[in-house]
N, C-alpha and C positions, 0 to 999 in steps of 0.2 A: 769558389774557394781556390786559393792558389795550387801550384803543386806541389810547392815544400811543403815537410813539416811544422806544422803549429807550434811557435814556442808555449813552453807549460815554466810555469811556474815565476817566481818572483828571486832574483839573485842579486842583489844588491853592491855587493862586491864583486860581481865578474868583471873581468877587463880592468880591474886598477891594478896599478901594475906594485910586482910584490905580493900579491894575493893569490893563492894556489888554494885549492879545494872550497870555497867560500861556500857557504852555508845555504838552501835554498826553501823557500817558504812558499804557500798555496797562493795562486793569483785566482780570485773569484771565477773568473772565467774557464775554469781549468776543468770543471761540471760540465761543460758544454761538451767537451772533446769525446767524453765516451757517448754522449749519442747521437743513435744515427739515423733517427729517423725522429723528423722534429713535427709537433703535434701545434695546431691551430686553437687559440682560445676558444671557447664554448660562444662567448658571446650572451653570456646568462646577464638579466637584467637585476640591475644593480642598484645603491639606492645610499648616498653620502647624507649625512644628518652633521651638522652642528650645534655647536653648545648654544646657538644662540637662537637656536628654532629653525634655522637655514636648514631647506636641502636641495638635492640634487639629483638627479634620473641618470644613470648612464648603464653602461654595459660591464661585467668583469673581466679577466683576467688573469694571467700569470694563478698562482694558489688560490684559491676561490673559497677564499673563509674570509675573518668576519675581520678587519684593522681597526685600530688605534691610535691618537698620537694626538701631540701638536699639530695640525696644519699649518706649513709654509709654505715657499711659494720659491723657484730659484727662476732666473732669468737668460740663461746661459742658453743659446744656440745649437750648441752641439754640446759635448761632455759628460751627455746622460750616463753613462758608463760610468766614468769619473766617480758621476753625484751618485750616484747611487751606491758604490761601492767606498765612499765618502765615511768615516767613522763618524764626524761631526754631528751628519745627522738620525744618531742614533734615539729611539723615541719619538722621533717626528713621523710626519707623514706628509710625501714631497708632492706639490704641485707644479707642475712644468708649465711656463709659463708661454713657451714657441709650441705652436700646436701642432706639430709632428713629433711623434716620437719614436725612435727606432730605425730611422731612413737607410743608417747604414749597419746596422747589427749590434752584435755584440765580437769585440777583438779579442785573440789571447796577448793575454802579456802586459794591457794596459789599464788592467784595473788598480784603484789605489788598496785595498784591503782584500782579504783571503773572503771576506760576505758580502750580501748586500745591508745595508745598517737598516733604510728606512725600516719602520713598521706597516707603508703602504705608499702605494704610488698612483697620482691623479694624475691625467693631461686630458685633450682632444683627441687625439686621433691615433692612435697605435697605431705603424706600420708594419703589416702582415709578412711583405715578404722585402725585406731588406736587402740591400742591394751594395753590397762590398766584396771585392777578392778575398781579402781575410776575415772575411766574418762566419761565426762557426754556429752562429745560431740568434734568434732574436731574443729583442728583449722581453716576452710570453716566456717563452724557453727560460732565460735567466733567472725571470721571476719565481718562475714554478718551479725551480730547480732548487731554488735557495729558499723556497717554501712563504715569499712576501706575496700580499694579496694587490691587486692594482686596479683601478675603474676606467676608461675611457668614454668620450661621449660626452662631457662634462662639461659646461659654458664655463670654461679656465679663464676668460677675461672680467667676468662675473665675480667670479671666486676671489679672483687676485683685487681685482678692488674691494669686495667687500674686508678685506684681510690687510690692506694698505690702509682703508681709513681707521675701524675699529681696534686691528691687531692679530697678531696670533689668535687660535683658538681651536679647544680641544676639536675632538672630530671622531667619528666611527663612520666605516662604511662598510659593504659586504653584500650578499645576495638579498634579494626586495622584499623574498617571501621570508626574513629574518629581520623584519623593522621594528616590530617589539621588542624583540632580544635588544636588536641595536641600542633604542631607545633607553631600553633596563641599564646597559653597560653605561653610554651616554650621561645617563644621571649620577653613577657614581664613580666617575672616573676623577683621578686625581690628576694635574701636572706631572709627566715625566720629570719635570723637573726634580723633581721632590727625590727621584731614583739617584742611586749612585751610577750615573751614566760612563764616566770614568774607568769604572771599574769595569766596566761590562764590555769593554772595548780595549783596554789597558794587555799587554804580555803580562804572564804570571814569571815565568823568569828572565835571567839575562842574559846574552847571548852576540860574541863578539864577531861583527858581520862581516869582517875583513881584515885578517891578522895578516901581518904583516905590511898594510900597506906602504905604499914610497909613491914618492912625486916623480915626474919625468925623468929626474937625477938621478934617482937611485937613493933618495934621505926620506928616512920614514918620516910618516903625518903624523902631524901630532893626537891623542886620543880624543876622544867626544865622548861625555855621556849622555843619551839621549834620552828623557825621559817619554815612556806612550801614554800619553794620555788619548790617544787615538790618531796616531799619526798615519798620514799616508806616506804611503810607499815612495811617491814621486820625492819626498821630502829626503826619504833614508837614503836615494840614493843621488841626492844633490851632497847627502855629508858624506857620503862614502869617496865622493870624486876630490873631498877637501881634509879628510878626516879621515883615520882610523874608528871605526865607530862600533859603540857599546851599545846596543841595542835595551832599557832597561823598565820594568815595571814603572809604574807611575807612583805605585807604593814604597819601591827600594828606599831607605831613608840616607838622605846624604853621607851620614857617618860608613855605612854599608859598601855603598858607591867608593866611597875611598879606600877601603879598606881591601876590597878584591879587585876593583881593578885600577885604581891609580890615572884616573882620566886628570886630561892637563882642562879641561873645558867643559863646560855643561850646559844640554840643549832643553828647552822645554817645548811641547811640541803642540797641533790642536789638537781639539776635544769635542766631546758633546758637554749638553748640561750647565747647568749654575757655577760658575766657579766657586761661587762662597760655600760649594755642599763640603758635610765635616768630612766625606770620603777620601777618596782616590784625591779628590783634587786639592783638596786642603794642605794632605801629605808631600806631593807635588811643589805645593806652594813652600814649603818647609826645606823641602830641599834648594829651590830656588832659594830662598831668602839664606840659608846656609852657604850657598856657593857667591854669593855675594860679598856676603860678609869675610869671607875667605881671599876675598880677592880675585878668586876665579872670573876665567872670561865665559858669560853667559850670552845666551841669546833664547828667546821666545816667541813663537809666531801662535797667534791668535788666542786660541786658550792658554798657552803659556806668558800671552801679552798679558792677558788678562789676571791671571795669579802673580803678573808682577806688578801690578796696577794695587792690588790688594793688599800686597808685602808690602807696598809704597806707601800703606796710609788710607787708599784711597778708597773708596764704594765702588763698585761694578752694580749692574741694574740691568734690566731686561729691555728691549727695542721695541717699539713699536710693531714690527717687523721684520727687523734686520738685515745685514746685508747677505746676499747670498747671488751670485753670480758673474761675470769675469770682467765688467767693465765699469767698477767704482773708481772714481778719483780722487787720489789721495795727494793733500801736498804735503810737501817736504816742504816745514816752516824755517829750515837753515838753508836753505838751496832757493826758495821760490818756485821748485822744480814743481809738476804736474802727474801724476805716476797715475796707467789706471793699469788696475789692479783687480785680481780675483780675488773675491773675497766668502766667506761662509760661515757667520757667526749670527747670534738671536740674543747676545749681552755685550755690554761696551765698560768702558772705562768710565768715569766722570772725568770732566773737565774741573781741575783744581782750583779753578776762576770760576768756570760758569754751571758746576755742579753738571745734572743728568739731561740730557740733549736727547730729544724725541724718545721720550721714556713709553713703555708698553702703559695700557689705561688702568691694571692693575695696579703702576707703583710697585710691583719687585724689583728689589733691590738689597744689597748687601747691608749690615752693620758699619758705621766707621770703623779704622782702627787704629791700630799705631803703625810707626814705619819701619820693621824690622829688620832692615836692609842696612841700617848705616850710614844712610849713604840720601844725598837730596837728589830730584829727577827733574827734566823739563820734558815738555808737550813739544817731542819732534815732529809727527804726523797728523793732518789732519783730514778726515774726511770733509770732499769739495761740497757734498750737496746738502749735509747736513749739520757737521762743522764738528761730529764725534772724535774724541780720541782715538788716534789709530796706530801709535809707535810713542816710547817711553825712551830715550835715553837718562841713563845714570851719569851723575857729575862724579869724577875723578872716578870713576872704576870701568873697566872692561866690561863692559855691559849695555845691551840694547834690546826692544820687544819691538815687534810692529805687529797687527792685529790683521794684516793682508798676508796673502801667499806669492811670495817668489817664487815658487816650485811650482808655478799657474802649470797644468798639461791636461788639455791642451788649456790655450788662453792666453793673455799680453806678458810679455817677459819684460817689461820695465822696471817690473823690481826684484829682477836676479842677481843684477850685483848685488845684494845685503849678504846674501853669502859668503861673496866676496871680503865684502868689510869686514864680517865676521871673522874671516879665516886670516885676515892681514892682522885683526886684531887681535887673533890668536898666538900669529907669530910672533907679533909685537910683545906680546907680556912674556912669551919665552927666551926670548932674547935680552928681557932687562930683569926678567928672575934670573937666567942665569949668571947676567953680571953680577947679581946682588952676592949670589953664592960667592961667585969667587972673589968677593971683595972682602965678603966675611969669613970666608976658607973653609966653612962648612956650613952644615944646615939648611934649611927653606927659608927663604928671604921675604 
């Protein structure tokens, strides 16, 4: 461990300039710092079951009770931190696909959410004693901290194919001498999906993360309202370096939004779960489709691509699999460009041509609907390997979704400038609403 102090916590606003006192929120890792003497898993024999007869021998770890969940599967390198601390995947149960896990700890400062979401975590080989100057503790430590249960020992190559050909699938796993119990829960366990995940993940209120900010000039940024539908951190503080930013429920309803804080733009953010659930995300979807119609400059990355896939008309559907790890390639069908991209979704868009692309074997999937937006769309992105929908631009309105993450950390920064666009496209509509005003000598244009 180094010999500074550990940074704690999560400030999203520090260092823009203009911002003084900025507001400061829990970084999951922030458990680790009060202890001091860090304890070795049990090593107790463990026993994964799935829904489809499948199982598995391994060893446990981290909380040593009984999980739950979807089984997935991510493919990322390094970022266990990240994915774990990942809102996305709330309800799941994460299989790591690189079979070390833990090599260099766990760090303060760089987790994406104040918990860990999964509901359990699989790999090979948990690394015992970690090996980084800043790492305050492992991932046993992290797990058992934050009370998620974890198995090691696990043939993860096994796992991951059996999960790429079939699909997703529910899963329990836990101590050996608990296989009945398993089995009992096993039989009557429904889809998280079916849960308002949304919610469970979402801020209850709203909360402005950097008042005052200003650009290198000294000219304030213009505001953002951000909707959580489970946003990570790395996201709030890509808008805060471009945005004054509202941090706000997933539930607040657009009329709400306008009324107490007077945002010039609104952001929709990812998520867990179904987009089409009548919850959190639905309301979401309501206010997107509201700021649309308004003429506001939006933007949506992932579950927010997705709720605007929805407002568009379209079906959303569940993956085979999905994508989940830092080096999918997406083209940009205006550019020819090549982007790989991190990405962390289990539902996609329909293609408006070619309908649902590598659909889960269940067939879930959304209702049609109508397009309540106003407004017609084109297929800007697409995934290279499977040829999914992955970014929505709107025709004549200030408005774009992509289904990938620019805010990759770690992971490929090739699609940071959307940001960018974002924020030029922000200044752009403020600059020809305010001609508007003063052409008409009063009013909103």
């Amino acid at each position: 461990m180094s010999g500074t102090t550990p940074p704690r916590g999560f400030t999203p606003g520090a260092g823009v300039p203009g911002v003084f006192d900025a507001p400061s929120f829990t970084d999951a890792a922030d458990c680790l710092l009060e202890i001091t003497e860090h304890q070795q898993p049990s090593g107790s024999p463990g026993l994964l079951l799935l829904a489809d007869g499948t199982s598995y021998q391994g060893r446990l770890f981290g909380s040593e009770h009984i999980a739950q969940g979807e089984l997935v599967f991510t493919t990322g390198m390094c970022g266990y931190q990240e994915s774990l601390t990942d809102p996305s995947f709330a309800g799941q149960v994460l299989t790591f696909t690189w079979p070390l896990l833990g090599n260099y700890g766990i760090l303060p400062g760089i987790s994406e959410s104040a918990g860990v979401h999964p509901r359990g975590v699989v790999c090979r080989q948990l690394m015992r004693n970690p090996d980084h100057r800043d790492s305050v503790g492992g991932v046993h430590d992290f797990l058992a901290a934050h009370g998620v249960p974890g198995i090691e020992g696990v043939d993860t190559r096994a796992l991951t194919r059996r999960v790429r050909e079939h699909g997703t699938v529910l899963c329990v796993f836990g101590p050996e001498d608990k296989a009945d119990e398993m089995r009992s829960i096993l039989s009557e366990m429904n889809s998280p999906d079916e849960d308002d995940l949304v919610a469970s993940v979402s801020r209850n209120d709203a909360v402005l993360l950097n008042q005052g900010a200003c650009d290198s000039e000294g000219i304030p940024l213009p505001r953002l309202a951000a909707l959580d539908c489970g946003i990570k951190y790395n996201i709030l503080r890509e808008l805060c370096r471009r945005f004054e930013v509202v941090w706000c429920p997933a539930s607040l309803s657009f009329d709400q939004i306008i009324s107490d804080w007077e945002p010039d733009a609104l952001f929709a953010s990812n998520g867990p779960g179904d987009p089409a659930h009548p919850g959190d995300a639905t309301a979401a979807r309501e206010s997107l489709a509201a700021a649309v119609r308004a003429d506001m400059p939006v933007m949506g990355i992932c579950l927010g691509h997705q709720l605007m896939g929805l407002a568009a008309g379209l079906r959303t559907y569940k993956l085979r699999y999905g994508h989940r790890g830092a080096n999918q390639p997406v083209v940009d069908l205006e550019t020819g460009r090549v982007h790989i991209t991190s990405q962390n979704h289990g539902f996609a868009v329909e293609d408006p041509d070619k309908g649902m692309l590598a659909p889960h074997p269940t067939g879930a999937c959304s209702q049609a609907g109508d397009n309540t937006l106003e407004a017609d769309f084109t297929v800007r992105h697409i995934n290279a390997n499977d040829r999914t929908v992955e970014g929505l631009d709107l025709v004549g309105k200030p408005a774009f979704t992509i289904q990938f993450h620019p805010e990759a950390c770690p992971g490929p920064h090739d699609a940071s400038p959307l940001f960018d666009r974002f924020s030029e496209m922000v200044a752009e509509h403020l600059v020809e609403r305010q001609s508007a005003i003063a052409r008409r000598g009063d009013g909103y244009a």
